[in-house]
MARPA-163494 format. One record per residue (C-alpha): x, y, z; residue in one letter. Coordinates in steps of 0.2 Angstrom, whole numbers, plus 5000, padded with zeros to 4 digits. Example, Ala and Ser with C-alpha at 12.3 -4.5 7.8 and 13.67 -1.06 7.14 Angstrom:
2
506249785039A 506849955036S 
This chain:
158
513749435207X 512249315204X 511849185214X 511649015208X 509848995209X 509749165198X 511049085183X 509848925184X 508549035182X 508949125168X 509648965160X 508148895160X 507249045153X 508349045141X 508048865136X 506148885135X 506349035124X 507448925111X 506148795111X 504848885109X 505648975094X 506048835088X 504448765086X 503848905077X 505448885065X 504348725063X 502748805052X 502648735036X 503048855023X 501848755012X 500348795025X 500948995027X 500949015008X 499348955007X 498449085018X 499549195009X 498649154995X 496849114998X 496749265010X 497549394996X 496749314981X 494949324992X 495349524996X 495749554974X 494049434971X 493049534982X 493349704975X 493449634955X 491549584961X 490949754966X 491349824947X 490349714938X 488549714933X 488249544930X 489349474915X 490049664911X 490949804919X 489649924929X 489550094924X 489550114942X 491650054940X 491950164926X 491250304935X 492450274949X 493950264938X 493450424929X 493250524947X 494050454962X 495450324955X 495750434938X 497450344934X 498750444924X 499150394907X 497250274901X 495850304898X 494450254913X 493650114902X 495150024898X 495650034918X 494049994925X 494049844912X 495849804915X 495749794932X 494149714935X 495049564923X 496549564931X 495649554950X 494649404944X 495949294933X 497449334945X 496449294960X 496049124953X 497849064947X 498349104966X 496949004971X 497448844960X 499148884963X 499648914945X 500749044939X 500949104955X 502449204959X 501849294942X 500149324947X 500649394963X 502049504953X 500449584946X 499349604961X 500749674969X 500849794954X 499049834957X 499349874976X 500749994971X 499850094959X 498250094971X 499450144986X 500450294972X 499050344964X 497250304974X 497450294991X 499150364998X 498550355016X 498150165014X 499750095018X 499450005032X 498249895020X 499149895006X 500849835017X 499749675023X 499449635004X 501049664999X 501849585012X 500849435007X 501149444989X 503049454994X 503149305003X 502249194986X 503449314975X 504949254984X 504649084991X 503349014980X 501548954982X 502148804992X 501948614988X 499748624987X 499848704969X 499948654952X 501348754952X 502348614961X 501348474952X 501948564934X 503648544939X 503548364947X 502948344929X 504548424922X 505748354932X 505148164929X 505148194909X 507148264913X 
């Protein structure tokens, strides 16, 4: 049997434990989503950056998608131009919060056929990107987006 001190004890472990929890419950979905989004948006930036030479695509990046990312099913110049599109203009609607769940929708595309096709021992990596990409997909880019100022917009013309 447990002695009084020992149920106060617990009880007030038990007390702190749901406080604190609940001032984690507290974190703004708005500030999480966007980390989410700068953070992902700076990793698909970063890497569109190294597969260009200046204004173009390098033949350095079409080299690479001939030989180590050789995708099934297009040609290395058309995915080495693809993607070097897709990592710059995606990137930057998640930045400025426009299009979002979309633009993630395609980055998260991007981290699947990198994880099938590229680098199958990546996961880890490419779980943290999707796990980011999932939360904008499912919860949206949060109130600091023009996202959310497109459909303020909507709702006052309704």
């Amino acid at each position: 049997m447990s002695s009084p001190s020992a149920v106060s004890a617990d009880h007030n472990l038990s007390r702190r434990l749901r406080d604190g929890m609940g001032l984690l419950d507290r974190i703004p979905h708005d500030l999480i989503a966007i980390v989410a989004r700068l953070s992902i948006a700076a990793v698909f930036w970063k890497s569109g950056q190294t597969k260009l030479d200046g204004w173009r695509v390098s033949e350095n990046a079409v080299y690479l998608f001939e030989h180590e990312y050789a995708l099934p099913l297009l040609s290395p110049v058309i995915a080495a131009h693809l993607a070097t599109l897709a990592e710059h203009l995606l990137p930057v609607l998640l930045v400025i919060g426009l299009g979002s769940r979309l633009a993630a929708l395609g980055l998260l595309t991007m981290t699947l056929v990198i994880q099938i096709f590229v680098y199958p021992d990546a996961w880890p990596t490419h779980g943290t990107w999707a796990a980011c990409l999932l939360l904008i997909i499912a919860r949206g880019p949060g109130r600091l987006s023009l996202d959310q100022l497109v459909a303020g917009s909507a709702d006052q013309r309704a």
